[in-house]
mmCIF file of the N, C-alpha and C atoms, coordinates in Angstrom:
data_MODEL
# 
_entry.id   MODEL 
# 
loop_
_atom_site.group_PDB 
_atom_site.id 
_atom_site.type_symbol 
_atom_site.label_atom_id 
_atom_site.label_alt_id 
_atom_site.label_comp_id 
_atom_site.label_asym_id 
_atom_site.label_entity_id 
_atom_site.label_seq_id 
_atom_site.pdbx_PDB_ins_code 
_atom_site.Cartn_x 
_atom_site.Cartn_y 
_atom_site.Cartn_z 
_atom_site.occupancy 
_atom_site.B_iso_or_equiv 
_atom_site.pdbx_formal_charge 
_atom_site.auth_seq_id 
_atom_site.auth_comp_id 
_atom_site.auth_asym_id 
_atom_site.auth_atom_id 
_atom_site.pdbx_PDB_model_num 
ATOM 1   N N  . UNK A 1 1  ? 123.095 90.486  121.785 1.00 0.00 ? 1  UNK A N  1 
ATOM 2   C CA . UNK A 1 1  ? 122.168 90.246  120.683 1.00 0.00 ? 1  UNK A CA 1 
ATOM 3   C C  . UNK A 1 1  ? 122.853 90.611  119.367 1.00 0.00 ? 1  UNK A C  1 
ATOM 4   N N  . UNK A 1 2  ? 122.342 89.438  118.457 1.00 0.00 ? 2  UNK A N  1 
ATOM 5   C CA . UNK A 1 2  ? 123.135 90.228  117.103 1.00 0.00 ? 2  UNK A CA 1 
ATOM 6   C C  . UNK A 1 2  ? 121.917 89.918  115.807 1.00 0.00 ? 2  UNK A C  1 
ATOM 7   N N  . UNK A 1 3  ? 121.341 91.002  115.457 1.00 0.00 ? 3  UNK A N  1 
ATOM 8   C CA . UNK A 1 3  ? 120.143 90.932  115.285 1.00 0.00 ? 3  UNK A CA 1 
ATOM 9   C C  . UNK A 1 3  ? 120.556 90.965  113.545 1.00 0.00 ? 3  UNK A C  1 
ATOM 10  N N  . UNK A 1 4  ? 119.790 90.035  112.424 1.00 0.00 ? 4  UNK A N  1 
ATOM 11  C CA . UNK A 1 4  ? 120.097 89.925  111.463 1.00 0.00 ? 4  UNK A CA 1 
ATOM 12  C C  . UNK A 1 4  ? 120.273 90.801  110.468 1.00 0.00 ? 4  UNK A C  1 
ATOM 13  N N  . UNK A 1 5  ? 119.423 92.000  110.976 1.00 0.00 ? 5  UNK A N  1 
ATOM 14  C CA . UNK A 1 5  ? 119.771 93.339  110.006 1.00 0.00 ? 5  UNK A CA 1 
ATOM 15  C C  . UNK A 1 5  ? 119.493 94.376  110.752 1.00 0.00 ? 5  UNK A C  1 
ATOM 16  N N  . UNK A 1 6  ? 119.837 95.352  110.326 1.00 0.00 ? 6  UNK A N  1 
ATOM 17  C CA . UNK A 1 6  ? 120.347 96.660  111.503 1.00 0.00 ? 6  UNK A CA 1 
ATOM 18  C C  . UNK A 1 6  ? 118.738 97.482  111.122 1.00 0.00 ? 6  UNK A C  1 
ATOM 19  N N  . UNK A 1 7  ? 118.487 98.161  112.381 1.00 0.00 ? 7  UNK A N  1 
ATOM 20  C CA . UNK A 1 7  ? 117.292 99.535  112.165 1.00 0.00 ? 7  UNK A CA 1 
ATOM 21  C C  . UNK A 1 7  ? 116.827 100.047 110.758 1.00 0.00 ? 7  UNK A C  1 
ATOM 22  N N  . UNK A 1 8  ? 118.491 100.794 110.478 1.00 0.00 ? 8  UNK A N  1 
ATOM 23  C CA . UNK A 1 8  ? 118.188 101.239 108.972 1.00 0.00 ? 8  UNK A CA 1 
ATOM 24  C C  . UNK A 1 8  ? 117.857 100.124 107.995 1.00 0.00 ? 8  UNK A C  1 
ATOM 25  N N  . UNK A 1 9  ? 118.624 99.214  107.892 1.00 0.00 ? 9  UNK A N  1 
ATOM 26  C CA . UNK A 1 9  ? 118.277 98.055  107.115 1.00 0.00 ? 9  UNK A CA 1 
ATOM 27  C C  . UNK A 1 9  ? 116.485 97.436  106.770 1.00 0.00 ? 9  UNK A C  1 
ATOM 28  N N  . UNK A 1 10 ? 115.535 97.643  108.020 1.00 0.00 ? 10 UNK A N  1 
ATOM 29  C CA . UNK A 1 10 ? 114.646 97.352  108.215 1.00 0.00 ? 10 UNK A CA 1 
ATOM 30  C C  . UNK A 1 10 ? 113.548 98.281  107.677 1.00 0.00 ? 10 UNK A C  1 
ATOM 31  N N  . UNK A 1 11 ? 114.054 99.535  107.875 1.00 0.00 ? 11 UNK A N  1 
ATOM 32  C CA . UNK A 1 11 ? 113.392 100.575 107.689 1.00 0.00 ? 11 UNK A CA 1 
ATOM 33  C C  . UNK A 1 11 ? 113.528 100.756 106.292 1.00 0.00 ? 11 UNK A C  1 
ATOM 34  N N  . UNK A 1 12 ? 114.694 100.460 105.180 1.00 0.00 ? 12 UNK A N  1 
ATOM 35  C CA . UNK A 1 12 ? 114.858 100.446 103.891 1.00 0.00 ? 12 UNK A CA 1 
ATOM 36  C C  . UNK A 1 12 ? 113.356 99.395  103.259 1.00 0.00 ? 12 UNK A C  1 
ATOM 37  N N  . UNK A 1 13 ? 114.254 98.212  103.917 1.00 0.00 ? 13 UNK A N  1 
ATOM 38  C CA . UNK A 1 13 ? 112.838 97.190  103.759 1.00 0.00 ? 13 UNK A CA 1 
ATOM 39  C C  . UNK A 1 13 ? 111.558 97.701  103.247 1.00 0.00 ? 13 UNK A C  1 
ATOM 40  N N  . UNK A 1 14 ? 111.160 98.122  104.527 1.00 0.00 ? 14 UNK A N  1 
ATOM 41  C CA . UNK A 1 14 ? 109.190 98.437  104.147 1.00 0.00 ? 14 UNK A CA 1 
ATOM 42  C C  . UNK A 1 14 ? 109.275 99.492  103.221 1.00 0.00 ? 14 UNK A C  1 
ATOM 43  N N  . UNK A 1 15 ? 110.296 100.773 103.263 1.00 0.00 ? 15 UNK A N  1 
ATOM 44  C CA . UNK A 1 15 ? 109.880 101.686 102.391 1.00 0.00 ? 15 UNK A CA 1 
ATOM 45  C C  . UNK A 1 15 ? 109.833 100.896 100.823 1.00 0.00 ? 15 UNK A C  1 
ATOM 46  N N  . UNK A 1 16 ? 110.818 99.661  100.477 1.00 0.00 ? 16 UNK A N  1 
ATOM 47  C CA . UNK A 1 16 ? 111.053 99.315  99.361  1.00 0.00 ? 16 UNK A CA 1 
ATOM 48  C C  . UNK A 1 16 ? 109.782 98.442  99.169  1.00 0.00 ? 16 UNK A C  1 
ATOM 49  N N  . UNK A 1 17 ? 109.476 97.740  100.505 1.00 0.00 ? 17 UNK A N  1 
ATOM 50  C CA . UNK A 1 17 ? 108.077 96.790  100.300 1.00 0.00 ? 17 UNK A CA 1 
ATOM 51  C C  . UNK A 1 17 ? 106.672 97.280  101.424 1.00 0.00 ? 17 UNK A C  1 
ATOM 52  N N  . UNK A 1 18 ? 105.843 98.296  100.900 1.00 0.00 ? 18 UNK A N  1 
ATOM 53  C CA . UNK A 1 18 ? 105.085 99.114  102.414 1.00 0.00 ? 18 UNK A CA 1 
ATOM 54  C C  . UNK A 1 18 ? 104.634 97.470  102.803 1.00 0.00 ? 18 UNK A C  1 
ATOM 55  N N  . UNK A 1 19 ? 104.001 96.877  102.027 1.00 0.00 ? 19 UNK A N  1 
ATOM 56  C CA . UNK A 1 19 ? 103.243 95.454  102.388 1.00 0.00 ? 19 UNK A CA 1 
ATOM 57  C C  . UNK A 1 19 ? 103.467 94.705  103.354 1.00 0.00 ? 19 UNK A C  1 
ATOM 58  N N  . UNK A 1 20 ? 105.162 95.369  103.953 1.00 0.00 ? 20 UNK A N  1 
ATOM 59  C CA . UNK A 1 20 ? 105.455 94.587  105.316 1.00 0.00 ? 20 UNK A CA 1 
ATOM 60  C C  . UNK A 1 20 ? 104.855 95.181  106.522 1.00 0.00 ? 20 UNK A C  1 
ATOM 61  N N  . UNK A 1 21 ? 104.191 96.391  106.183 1.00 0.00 ? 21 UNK A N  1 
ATOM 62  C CA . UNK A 1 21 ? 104.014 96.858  107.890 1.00 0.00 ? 21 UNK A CA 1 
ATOM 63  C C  . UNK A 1 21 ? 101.836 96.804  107.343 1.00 0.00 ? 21 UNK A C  1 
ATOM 64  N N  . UNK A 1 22 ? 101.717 97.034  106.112 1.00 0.00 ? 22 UNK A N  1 
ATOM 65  C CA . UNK A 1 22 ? 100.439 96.309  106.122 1.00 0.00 ? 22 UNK A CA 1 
ATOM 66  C C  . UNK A 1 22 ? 99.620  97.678  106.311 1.00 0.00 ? 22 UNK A C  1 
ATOM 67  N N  . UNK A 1 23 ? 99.907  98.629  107.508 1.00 0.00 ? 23 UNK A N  1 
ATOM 68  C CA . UNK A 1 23 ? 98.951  99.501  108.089 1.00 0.00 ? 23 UNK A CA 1 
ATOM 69  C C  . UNK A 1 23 ? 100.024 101.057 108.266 1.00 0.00 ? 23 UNK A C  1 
ATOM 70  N N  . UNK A 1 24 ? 99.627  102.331 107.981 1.00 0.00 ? 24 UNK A N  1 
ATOM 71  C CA . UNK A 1 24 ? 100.167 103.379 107.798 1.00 0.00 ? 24 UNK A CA 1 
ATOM 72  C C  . UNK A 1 24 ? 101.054 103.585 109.198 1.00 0.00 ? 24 UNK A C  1 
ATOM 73  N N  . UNK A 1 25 ? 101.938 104.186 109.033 1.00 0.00 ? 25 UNK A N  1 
ATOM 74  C CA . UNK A 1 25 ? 102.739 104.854 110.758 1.00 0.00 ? 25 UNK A CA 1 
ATOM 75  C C  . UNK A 1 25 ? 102.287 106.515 110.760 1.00 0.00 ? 25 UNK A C  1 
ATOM 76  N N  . UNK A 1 26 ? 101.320 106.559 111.782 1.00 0.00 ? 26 UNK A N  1 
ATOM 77  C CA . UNK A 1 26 ? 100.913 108.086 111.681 1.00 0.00 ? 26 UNK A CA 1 
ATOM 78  C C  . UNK A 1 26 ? 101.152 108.660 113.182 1.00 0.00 ? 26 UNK A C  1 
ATOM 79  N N  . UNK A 1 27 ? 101.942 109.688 113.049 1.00 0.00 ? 27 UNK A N  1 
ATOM 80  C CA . UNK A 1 27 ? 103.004 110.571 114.123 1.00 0.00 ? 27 UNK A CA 1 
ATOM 81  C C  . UNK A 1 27 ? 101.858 112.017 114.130 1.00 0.00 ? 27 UNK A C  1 
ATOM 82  N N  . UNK A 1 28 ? 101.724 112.281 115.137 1.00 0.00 ? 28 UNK A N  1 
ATOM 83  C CA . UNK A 1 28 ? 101.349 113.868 115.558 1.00 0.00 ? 28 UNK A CA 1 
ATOM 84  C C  . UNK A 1 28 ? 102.027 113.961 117.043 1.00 0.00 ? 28 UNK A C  1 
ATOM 85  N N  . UNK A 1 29 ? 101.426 115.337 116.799 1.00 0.00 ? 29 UNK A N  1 
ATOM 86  C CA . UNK A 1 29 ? 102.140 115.819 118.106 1.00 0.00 ? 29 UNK A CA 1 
ATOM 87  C C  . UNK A 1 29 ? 101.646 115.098 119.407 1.00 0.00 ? 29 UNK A C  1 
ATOM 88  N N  . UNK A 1 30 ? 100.298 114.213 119.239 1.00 0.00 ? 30 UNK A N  1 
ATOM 89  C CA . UNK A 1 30 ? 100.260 113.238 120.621 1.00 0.00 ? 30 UNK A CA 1 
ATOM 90  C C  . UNK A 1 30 ? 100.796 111.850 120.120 1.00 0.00 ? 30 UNK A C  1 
ATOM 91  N N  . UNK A 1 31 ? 101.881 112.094 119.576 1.00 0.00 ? 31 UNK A N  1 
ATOM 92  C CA . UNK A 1 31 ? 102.809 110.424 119.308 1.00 0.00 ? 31 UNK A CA 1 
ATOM 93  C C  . UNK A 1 31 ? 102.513 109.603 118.219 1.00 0.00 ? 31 UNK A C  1 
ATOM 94  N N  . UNK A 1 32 ? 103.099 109.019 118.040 1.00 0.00 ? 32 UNK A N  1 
ATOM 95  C CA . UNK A 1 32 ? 103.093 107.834 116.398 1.00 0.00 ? 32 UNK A CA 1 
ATOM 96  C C  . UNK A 1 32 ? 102.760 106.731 117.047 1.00 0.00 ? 32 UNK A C  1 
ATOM 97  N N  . UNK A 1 33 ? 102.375 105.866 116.211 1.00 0.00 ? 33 UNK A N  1 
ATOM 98  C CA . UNK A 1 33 ? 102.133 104.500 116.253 1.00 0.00 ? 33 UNK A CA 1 
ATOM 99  C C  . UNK A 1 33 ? 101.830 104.034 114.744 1.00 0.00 ? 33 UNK A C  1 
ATOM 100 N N  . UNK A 1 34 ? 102.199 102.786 114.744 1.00 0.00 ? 34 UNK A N  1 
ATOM 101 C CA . UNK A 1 34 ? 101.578 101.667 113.832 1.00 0.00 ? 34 UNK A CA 1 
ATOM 102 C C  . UNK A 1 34 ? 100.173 101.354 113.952 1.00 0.00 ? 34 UNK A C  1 
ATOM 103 N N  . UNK A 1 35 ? 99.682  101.862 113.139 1.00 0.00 ? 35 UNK A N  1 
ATOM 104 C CA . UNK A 1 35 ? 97.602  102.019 113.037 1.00 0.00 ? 35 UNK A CA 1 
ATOM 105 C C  . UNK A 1 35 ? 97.310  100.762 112.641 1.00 0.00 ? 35 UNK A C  1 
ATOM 106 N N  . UNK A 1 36 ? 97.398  99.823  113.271 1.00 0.00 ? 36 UNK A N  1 
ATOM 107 C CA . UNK A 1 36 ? 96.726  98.459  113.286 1.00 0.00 ? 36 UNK A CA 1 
ATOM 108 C C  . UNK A 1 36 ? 95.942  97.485  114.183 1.00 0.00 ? 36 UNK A C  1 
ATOM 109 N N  . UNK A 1 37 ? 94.834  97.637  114.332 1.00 0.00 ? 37 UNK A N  1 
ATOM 110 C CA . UNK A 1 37 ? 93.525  98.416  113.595 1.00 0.00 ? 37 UNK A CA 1 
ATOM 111 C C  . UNK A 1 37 ? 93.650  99.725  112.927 1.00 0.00 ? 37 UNK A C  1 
ATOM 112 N N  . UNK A 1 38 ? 92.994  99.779  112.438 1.00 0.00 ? 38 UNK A N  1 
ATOM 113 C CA . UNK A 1 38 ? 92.445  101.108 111.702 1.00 0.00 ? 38 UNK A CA 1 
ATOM 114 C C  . UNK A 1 38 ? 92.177  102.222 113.115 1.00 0.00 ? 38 UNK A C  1 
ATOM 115 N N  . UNK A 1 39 ? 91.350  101.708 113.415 1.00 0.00 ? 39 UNK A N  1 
ATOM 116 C CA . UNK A 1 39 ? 91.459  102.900 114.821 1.00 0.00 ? 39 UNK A CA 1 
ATOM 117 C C  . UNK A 1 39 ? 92.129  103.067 115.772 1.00 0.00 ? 39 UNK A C  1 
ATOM 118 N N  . UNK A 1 40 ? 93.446  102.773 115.885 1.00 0.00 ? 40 UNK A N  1 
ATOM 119 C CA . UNK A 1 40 ? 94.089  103.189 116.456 1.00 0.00 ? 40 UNK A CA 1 
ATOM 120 C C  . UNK A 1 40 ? 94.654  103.872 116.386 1.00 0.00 ? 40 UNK A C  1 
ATOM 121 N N  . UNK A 1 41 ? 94.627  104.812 115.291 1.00 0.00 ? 41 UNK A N  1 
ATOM 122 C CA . UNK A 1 41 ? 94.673  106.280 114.669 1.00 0.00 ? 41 UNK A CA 1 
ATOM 123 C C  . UNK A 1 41 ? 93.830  107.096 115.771 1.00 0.00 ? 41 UNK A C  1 
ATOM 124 N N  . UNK A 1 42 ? 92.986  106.945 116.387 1.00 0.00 ? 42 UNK A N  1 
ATOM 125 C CA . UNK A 1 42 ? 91.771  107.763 117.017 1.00 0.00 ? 42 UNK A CA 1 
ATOM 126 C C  . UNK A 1 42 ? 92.309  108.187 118.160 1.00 0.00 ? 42 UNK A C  1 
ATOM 127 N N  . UNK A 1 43 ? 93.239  108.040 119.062 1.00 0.00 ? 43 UNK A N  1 
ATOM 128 C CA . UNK A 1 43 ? 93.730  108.654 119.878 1.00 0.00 ? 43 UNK A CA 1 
ATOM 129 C C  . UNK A 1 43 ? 94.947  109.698 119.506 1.00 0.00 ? 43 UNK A C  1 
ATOM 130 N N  . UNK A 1 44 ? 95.501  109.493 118.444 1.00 0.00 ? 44 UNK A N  1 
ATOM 131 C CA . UNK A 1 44 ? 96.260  110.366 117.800 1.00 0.00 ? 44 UNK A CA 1 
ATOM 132 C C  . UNK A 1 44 ? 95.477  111.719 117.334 1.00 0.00 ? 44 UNK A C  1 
ATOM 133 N N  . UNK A 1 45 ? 94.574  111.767 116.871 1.00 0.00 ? 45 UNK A N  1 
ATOM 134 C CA . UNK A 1 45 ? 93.761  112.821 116.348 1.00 0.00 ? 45 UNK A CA 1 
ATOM 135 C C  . UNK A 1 45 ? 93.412  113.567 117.664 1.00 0.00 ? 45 UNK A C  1 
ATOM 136 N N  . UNK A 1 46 ? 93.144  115.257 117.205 1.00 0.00 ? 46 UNK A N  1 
ATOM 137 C CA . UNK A 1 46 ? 92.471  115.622 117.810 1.00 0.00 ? 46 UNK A CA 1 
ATOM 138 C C  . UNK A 1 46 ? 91.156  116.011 117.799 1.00 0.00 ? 46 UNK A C  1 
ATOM 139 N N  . UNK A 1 47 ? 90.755  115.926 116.501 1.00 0.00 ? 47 UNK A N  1 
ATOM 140 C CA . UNK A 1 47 ? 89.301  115.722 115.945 1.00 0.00 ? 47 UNK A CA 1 
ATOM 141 C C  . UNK A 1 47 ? 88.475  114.459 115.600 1.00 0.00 ? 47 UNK A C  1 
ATOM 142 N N  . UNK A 1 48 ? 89.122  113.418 116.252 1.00 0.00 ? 48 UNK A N  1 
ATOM 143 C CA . UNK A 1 48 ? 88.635  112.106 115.783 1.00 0.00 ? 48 UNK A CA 1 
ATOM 144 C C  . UNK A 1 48 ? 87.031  112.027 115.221 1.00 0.00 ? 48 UNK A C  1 
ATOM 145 N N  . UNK A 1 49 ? 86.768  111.157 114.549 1.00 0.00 ? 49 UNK A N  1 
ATOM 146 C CA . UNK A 1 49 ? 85.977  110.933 113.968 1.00 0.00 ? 49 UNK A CA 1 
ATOM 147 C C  . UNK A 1 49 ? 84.592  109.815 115.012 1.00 0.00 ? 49 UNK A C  1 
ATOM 148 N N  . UNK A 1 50 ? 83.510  110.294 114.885 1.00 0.00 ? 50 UNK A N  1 
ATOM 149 C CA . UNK A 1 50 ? 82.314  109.696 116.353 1.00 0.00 ? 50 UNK A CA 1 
ATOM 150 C C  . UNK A 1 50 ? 82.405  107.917 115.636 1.00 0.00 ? 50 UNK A C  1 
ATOM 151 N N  . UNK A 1 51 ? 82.102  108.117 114.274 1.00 0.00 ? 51 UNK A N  1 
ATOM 152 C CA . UNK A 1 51 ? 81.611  106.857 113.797 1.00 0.00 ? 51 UNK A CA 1 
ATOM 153 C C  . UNK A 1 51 ? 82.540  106.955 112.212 1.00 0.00 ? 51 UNK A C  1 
ATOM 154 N N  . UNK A 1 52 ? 82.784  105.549 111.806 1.00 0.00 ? 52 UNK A N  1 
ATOM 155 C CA . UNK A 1 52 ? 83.227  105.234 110.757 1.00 0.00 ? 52 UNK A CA 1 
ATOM 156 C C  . UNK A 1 52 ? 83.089  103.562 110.308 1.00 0.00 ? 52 UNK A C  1 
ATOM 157 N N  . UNK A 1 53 ? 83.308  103.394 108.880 1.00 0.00 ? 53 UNK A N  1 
ATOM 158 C CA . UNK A 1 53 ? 83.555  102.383 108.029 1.00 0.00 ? 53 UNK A CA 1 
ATOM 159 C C  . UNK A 1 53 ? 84.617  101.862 108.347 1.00 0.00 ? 53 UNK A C  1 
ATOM 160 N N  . UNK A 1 54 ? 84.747  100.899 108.772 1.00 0.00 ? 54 UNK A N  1 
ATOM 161 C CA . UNK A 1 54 ? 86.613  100.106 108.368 1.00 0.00 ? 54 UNK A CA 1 
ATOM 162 C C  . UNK A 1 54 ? 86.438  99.586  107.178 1.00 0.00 ? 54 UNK A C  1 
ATOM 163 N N  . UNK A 1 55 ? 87.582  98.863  106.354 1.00 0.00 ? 55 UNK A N  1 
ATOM 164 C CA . UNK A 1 55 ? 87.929  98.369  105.117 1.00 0.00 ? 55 UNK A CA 1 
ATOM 165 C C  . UNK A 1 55 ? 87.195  97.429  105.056 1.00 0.00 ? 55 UNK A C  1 
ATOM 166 N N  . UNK A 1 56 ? 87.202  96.387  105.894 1.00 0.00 ? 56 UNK A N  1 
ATOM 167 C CA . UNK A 1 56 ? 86.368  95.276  105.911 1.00 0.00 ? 56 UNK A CA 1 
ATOM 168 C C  . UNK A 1 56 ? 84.239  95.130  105.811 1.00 0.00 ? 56 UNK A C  1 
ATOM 169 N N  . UNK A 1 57 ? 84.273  96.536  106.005 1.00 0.00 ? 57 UNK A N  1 
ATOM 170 C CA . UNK A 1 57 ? 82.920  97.161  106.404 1.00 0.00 ? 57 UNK A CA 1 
ATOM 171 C C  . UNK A 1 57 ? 82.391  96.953  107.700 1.00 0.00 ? 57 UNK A C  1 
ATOM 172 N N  . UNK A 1 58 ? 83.490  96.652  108.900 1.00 0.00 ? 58 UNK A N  1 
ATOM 173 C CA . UNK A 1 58 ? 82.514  96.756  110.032 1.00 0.00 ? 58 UNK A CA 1 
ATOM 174 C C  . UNK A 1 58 ? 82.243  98.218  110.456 1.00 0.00 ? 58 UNK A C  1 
ATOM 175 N N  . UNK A 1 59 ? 81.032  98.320  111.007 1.00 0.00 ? 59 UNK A N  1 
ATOM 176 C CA . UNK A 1 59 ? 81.075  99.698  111.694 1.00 0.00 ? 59 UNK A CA 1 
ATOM 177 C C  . UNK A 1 59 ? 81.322  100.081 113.478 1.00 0.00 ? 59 UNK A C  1 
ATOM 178 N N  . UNK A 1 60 ? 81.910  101.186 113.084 1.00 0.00 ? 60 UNK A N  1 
ATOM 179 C CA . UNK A 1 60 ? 82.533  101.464 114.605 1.00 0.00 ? 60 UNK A CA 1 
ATOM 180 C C  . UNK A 1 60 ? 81.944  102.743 114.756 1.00 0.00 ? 60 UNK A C  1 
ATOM 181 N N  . UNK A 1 61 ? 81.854  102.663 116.491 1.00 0.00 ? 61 UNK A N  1 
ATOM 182 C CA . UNK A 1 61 ? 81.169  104.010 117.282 1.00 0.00 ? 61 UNK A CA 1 
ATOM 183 C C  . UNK A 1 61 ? 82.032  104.607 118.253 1.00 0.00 ? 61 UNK A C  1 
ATOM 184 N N  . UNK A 1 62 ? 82.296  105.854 118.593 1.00 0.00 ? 62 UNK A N  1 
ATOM 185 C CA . UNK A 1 62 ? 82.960  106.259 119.490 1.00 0.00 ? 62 UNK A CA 1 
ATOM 186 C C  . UNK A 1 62 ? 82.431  105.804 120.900 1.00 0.00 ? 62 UNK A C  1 
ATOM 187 N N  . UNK A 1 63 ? 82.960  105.085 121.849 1.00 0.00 ? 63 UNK A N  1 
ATOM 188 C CA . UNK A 1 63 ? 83.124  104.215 122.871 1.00 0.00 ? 63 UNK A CA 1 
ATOM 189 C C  . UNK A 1 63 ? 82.884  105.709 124.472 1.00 0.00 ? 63 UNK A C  1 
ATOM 190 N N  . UNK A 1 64 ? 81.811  105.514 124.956 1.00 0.00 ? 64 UNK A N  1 
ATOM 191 C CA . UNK A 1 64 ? 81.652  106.387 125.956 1.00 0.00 ? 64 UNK A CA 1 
ATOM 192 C C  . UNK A 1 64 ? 81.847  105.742 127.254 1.00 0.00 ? 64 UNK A C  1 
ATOM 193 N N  . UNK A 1 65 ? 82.623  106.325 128.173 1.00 0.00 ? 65 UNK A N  1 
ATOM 194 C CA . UNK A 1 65 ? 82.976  106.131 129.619 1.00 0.00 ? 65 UNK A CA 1 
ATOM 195 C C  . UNK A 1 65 ? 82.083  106.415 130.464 1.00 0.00 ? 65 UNK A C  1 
ATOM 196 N N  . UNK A 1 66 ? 81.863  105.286 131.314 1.00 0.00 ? 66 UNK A N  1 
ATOM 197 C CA . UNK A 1 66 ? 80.871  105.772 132.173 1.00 0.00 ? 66 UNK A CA 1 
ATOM 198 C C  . UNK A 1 66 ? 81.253  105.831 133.124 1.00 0.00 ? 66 UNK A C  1 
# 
């Protein structure tokens, strides 16, 4: 494989333009990910939040297992 621009190269990118990744990269101690959706932040937390607003205004509920 010879891939058109290297890791660092890519990673320069978004810091110079965030607009390419669109959605925050949020790391804790239970792992990072690219938060796209919005809630996919919620397994990262350890206090997550029951209910919230997204940007768009839909509303979301914390999802119970039965």
């Amino acid at each position: 494989a010879d891939p058109k621009w290297s890791d660092d190269e890519l990673i320069d990118f978004m810091l110079a333009h965030p607009i390419l990744i669109n959605r925050p990269i949020v790391e804790t101690p239970k792992g990072a990910r690219l938060c796209r959706p919005s809630e996919a932040v919620l397994p990262l937390l350890d206090n997550p939040v029951r209910e919230f607003v997204k940007e768009d205004g839909e509303k979301l509920q914390e999802r119970k297992s039965v």
